[in-house]
C-alpha positions in Angstrom: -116.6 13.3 225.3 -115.3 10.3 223.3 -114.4 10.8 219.8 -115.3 8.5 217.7 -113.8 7.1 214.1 -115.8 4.9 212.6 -118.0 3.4 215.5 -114.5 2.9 216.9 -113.9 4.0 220.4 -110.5 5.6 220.3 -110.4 5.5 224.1 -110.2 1.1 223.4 -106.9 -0.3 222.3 -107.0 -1.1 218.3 -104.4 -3.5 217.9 -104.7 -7.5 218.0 -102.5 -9.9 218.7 -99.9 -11.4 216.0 -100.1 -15.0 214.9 -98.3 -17.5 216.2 -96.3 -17.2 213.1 -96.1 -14.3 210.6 -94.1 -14.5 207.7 -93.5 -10.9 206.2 -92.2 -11.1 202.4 -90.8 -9.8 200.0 -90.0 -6.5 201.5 -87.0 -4.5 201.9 -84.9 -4.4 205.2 -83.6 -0.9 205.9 -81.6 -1.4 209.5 -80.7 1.9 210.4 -78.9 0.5 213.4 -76.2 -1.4 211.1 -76.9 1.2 208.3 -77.5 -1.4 205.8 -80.8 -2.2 203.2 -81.6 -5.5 201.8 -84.3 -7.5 200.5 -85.3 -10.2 203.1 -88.3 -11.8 204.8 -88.8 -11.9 208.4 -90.0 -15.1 210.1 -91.7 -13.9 213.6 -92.7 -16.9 216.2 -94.9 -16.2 219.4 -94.1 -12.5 218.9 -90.4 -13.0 218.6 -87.8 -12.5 215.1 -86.9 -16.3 214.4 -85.3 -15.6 210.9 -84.3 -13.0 208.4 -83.2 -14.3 205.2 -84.2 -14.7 201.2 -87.3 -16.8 200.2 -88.4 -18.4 203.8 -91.0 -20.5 202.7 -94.7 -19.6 204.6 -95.3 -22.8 206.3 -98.9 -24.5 207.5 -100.7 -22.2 209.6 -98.8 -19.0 209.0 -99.8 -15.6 208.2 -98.1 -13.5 205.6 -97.7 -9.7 205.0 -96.9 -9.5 201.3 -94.7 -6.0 201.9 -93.5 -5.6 198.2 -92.4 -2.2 197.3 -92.1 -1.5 201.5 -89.6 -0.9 204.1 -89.3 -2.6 206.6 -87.4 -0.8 209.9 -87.2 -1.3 213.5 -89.9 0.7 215.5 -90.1 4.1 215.7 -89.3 5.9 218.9 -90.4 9.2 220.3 -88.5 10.6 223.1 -91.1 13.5 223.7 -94.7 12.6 224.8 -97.3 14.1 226.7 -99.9 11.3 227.5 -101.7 13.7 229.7 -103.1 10.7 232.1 -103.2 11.3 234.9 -104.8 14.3 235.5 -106.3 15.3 231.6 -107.6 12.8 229.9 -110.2 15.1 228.2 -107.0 15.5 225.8 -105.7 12.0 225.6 -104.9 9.1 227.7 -102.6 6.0 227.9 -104.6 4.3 225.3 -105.4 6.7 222.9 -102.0 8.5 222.9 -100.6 4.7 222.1 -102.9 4.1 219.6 -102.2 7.6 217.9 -98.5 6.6 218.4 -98.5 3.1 216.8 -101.0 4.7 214.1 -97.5 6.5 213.1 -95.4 3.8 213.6 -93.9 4.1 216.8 -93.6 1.1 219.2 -91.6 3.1 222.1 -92.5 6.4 223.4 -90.9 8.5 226.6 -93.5 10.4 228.5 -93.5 13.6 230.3 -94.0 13.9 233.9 -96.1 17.5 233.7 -99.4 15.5 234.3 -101.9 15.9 237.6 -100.4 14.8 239.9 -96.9 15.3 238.6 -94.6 12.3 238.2 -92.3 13.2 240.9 -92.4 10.0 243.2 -92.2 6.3 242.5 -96.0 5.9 243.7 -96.9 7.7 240.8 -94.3 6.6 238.4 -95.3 2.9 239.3 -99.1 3.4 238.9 -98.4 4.6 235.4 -95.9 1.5 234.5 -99.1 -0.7 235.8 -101.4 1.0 233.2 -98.8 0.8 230.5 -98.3 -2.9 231.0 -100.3 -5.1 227.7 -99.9 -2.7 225.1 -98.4 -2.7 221.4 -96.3 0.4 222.3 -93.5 0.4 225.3 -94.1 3.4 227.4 -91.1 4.7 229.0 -92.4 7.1 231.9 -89.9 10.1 232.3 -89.9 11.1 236.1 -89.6 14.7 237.0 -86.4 16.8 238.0 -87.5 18.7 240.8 -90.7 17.8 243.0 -94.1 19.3 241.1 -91.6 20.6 238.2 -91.2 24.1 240.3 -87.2 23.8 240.0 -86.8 24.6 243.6 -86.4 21.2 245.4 -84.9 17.7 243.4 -87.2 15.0 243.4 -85.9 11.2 245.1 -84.2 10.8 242.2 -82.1 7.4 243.2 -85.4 6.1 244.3 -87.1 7.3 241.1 -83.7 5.8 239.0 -84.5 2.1 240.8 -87.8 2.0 240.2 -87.3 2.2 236.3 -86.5 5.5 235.7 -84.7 6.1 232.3 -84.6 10.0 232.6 -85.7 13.1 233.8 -87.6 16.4 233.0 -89.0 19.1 234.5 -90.4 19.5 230.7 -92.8 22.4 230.4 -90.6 24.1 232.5 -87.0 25.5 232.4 -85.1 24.8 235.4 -84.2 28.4 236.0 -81.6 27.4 239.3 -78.0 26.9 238.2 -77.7 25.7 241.3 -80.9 23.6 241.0 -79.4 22.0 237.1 -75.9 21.1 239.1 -77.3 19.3 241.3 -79.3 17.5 238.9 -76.5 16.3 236.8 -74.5 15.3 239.6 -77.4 12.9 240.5 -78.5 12.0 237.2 -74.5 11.0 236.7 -74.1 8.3 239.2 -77.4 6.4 237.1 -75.8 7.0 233.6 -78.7 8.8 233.0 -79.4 12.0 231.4 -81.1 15.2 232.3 -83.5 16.2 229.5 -84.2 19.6 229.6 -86.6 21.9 228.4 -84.3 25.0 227.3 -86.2 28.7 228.7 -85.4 31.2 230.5 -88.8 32.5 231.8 -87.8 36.4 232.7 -88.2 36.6 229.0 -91.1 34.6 227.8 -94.3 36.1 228.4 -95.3 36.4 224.4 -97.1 34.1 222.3 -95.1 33.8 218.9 -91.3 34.6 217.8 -89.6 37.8 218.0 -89.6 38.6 214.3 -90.6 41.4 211.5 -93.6 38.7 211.4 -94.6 39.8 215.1 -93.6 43.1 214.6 -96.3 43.9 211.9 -99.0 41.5 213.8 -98.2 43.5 216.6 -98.4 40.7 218.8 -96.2 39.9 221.6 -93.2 37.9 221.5 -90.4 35.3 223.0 -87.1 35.9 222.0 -84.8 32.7 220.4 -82.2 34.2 223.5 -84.9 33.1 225.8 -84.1 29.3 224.3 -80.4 30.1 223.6 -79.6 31.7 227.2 -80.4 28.3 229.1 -78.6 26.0 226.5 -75.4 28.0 227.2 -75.4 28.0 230.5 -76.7 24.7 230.8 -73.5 23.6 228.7 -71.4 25.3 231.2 -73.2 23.1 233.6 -73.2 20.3 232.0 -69.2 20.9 231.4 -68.5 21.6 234.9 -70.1 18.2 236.6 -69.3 16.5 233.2 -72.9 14.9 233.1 -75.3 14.1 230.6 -78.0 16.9 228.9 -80.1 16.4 226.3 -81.6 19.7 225.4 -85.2 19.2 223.6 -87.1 20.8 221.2 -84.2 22.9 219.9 -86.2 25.7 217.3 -83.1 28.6 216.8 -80.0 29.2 214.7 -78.3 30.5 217.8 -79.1 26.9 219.8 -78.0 25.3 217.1 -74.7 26.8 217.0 -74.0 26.7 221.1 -74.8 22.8 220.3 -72.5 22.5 217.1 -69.3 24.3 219.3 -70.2 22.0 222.5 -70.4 18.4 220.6 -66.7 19.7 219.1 -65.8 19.7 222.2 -67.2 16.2 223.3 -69.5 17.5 226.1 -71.7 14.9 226.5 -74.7 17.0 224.8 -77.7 15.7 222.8 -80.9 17.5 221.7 -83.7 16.9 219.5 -85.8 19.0 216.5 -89.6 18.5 216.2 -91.7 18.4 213.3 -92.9 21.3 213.1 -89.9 23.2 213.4 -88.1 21.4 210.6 -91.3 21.8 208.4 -93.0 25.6 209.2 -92.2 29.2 209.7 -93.6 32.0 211.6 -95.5 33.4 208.7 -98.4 30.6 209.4 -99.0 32.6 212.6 -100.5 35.3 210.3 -103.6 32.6 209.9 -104.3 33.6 213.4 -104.9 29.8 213.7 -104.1 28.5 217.6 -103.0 25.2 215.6 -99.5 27.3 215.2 -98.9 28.5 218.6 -96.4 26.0 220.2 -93.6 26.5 223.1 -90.9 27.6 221.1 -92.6 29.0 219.2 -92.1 28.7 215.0 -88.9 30.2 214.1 -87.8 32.4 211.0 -86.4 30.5 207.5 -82.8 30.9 208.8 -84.0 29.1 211.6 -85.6 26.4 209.7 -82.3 26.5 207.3 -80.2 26.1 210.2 -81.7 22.8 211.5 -81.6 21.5 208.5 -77.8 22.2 208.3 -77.6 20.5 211.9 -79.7 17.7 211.4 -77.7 16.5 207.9 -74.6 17.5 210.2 -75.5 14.9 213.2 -75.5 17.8 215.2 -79.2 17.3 216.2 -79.5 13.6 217.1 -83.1 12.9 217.5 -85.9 14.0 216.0 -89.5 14.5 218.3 -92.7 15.5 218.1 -93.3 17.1 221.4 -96.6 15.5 221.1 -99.2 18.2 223.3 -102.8 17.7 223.0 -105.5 19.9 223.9 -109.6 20.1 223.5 -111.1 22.0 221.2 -112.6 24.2 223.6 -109.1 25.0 224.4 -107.6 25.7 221.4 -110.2 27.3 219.6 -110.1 30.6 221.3 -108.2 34.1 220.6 -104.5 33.3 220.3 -103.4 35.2 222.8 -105.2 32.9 224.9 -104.8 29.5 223.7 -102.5 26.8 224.8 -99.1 26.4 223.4 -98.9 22.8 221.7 -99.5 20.6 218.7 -100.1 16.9 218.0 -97.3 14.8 216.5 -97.7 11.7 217.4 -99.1 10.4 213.8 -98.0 13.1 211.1 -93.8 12.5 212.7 -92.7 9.9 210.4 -95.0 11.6 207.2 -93.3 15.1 208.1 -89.8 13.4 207.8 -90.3 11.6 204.4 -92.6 15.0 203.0 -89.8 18.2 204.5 -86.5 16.0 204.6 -86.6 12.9 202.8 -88.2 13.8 199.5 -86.0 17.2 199.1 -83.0 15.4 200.0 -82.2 17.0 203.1 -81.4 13.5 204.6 -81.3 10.2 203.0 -83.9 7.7 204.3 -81.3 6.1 206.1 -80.3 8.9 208.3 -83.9 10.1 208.8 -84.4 6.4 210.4 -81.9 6.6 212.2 -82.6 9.8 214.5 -86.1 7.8 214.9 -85.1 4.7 215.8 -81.5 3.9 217.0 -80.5 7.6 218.3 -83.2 8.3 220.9 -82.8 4.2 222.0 -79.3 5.4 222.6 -79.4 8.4 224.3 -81.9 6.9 227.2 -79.8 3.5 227.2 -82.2 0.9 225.1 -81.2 -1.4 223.2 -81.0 0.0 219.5 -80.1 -3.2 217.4 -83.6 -4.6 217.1 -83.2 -6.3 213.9 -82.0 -9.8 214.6 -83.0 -13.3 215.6 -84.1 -13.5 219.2 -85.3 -10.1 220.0 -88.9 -8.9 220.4 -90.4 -8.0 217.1 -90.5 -4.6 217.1 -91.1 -3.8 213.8 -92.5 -1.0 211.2 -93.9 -1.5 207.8 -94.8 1.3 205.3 -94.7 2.9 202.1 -92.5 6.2 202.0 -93.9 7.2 198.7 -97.6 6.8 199.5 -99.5 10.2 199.6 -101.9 10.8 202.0 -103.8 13.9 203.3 -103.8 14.6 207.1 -106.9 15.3 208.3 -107.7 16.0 212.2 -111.2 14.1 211.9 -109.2 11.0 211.3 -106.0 10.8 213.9 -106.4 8.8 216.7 -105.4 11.3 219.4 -108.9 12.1 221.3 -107.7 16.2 220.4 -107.7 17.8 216.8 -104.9 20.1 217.4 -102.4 19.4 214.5 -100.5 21.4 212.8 -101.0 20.2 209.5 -104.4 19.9 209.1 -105.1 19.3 205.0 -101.4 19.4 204.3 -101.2 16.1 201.6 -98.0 14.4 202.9 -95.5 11.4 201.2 -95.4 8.3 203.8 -97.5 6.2 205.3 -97.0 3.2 208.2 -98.8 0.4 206.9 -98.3 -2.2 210.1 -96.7 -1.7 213.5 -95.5 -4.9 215.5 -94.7 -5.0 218.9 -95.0 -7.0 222.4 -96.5 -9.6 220.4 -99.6 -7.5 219.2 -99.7 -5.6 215.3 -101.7 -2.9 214.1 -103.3 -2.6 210.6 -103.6 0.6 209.4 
């Protein structure tokens, strides 16, 4: 089934393609790349940043955006997608996940390879690079580790690496072979590229929420934050050993955190990632019974949540994610023991940041942008200084003290399954540039 906003097929692409020459005024540059904010205008020609400087005149022929009282910052990137094509596109596709994506302001995105067929070849990887090709938002296809993610046998990964590959993940899964991660990084090292890794030790996660006093009086069953922090310590070990590159994702417990903090001090060449909705919510919204707050990890305990923030103000997490994970209703609105784990993020990401770190000063804008723009470019070896004459325009436009109301009806994913469904949040994306193309929110 289609869904449907408006008459508008979300299924269709819904940007257009920027004038020959935009002029956006009177806005204020915040280049979290060079950690500086300044009042400019941006000259764009045929798609491509011409001049940034005071009072460019709007000459014949030229489109403006008026973005007074807006930021203006380099794209947003997520390094944590599931597009779901090919295989389910009942839950989203190529277009609708970009449209979702450039709906919150992001004009790069890395996708999983846990799709039908799995991404474990370059016939695959290559078929999805064709079918990414003409949109607003760059779509990074992340080929997996081991061939159909079962951790038993490595995928071609040189051949993988020269056909475009910027990473790999067996996301979804834990790589539960130490043997299996070794060889990985040894690989993965000789590209320069890193392994990113979905941290779980399976022996102990057959529950459906955290081990807390929460699950204890629901009397539902539970996984463990060791079943997280087991495989981030020995995958440090690993990582220490071969000296290669691990990027551990959604990190959701105190006890990561702190295997993370002691392994950066030691300039291990470790990097992980936070979501949304583990910097935002507790377990305690599991007592809702609502499927919209079962994810994989699941929601953590307030010392949890405490403890990210600690990391995140620390640079000890580098990027935040969404871990963006569709799924139809008719999958999600069952018992909770039943459900799917996952959550859409795709479009509530950059509103989360500005609502549950910006506004109570648990980052600064600045260093909010910067673990969304120039930290995840970084870690999968883009180019992060966007902001200057010649490049692309790749550009993001909003308002971080407009309030909006997030409402599932409305997103542009094709599923409903957010997490923050009526939450009123600070921050909106106003316009998102890239590949010559712009969308209008």
């Amino acid at each position: 089934m289609k869904k449907m906003i408006n008459n508008i097929n979300l299924s269709e692409p819904l940007f257009k393609p920027v004038a020959k020459k935009l002029l956006i005024k009177n806005g204020t540059v915040i280049d979290a790349y060079a950690e500086k904010e300044f009042e400019s205008d941006i000259l764009i020609i045929n798609g491509v940043i011409e001049k940034i400087a005071q009072s460019i005149k709007a000459e014949k022929g030229c489109e403006v955006i008026d973005a007074k009282g807006m930021y203006i910052s380099a794209g947003f990137f997520d390094m944590h997608v599931h597009l779901r094509e090919p295989g389910y596109e009942q839950a989203e596709n190529i277009v609708s996940g970009t449209n979702a994506a450039m709906s919150g302001g992001i004009t790069g995105l890395a996708a999983m390879a846990n799709t039908t067929p799995c991404v474990d070849n370059k016939f695959i990887l290559k078929d999805i690079q064709s079918r990414s090709k003409e949109l607003l938002v760059t779509v990074h296809q992340i080929p997996a580790v081991t061939i159909k993610r079962e951790g038993k046998v490595l995928a071609e990964m040189t051949e993988l690496a020269e056909n475009g590959a910027l990473a790999f993940s067996d996301d979804g899964n834990g790589i539960q072979s130490s043997e299996t991660m070794k060889g990985a990084l040894e690989y993965a090292k000789m590209f320069g590229t890193p392994i990113l890794v979905h941290p779980e030790d399976h022996s102990f996660t057959e529950g459906v929420m955290n081990e807390s006093f929460t699950s204890t009086e629901l009397g539902m069953s539970y996984i463990p934050a060791i079943a997280e922090s087991i495989n981030i310590a020995r995958d440090i070990e690993i990582a220490r050993y071969v000296d290669g590159k691990v990027h551990f994702q959604h990190v959701s417990a105190k006890e990561s955190v702190e295997l993370i903090r002691k392994a950066k001090k030691e300039k291990l060449k470790i990097t992980c990632e936070v979501t949304p909705h583990h910097f935002s919510l507790t377990d305690d919204k599991v007592r809702t019974f609502s499927t919209d707050y079962k994810m994989n990890p699941p929601l953590r305990t307030q010392e949890d949540v405490d403890a990210i923030h600690k990391a995140l103000k620390d640079g000890i997490i580098d990027v935040i994610a969404t871990d963006h994970a569709p799924h139809p209703s008719e999958k999600k609105n069952v018992e909770f023991d039943f459900a799917p784990f996952g959550v859409l993020g795709l479009e509530t990401m950059f509103s989360a940041g500005i609502t549950y770190l910006v506004k109570p000063k648990k980052l600064s804008l600045m260093e909010f942008l910067k673990k969304i723009t120039v930290n995840p470019r970084k870690i999968l070896n883009l180019e992060p200084d966007l902001l200057k004459k010649g490049r692309t325009a790749e550009i993001t436009i909003f308002d971080q003290n407009k309030k909006w109301k997030v409402d599932r009806r409305k997103l542009k994913s094709l599923s409903l399954n957010t997490c923050f469904h009526d939450d009123t949040h600070y921050g909106k994306v106003l316009y998102t540039i890239n590949n010559g193309k712009i969308f209008k929110a």
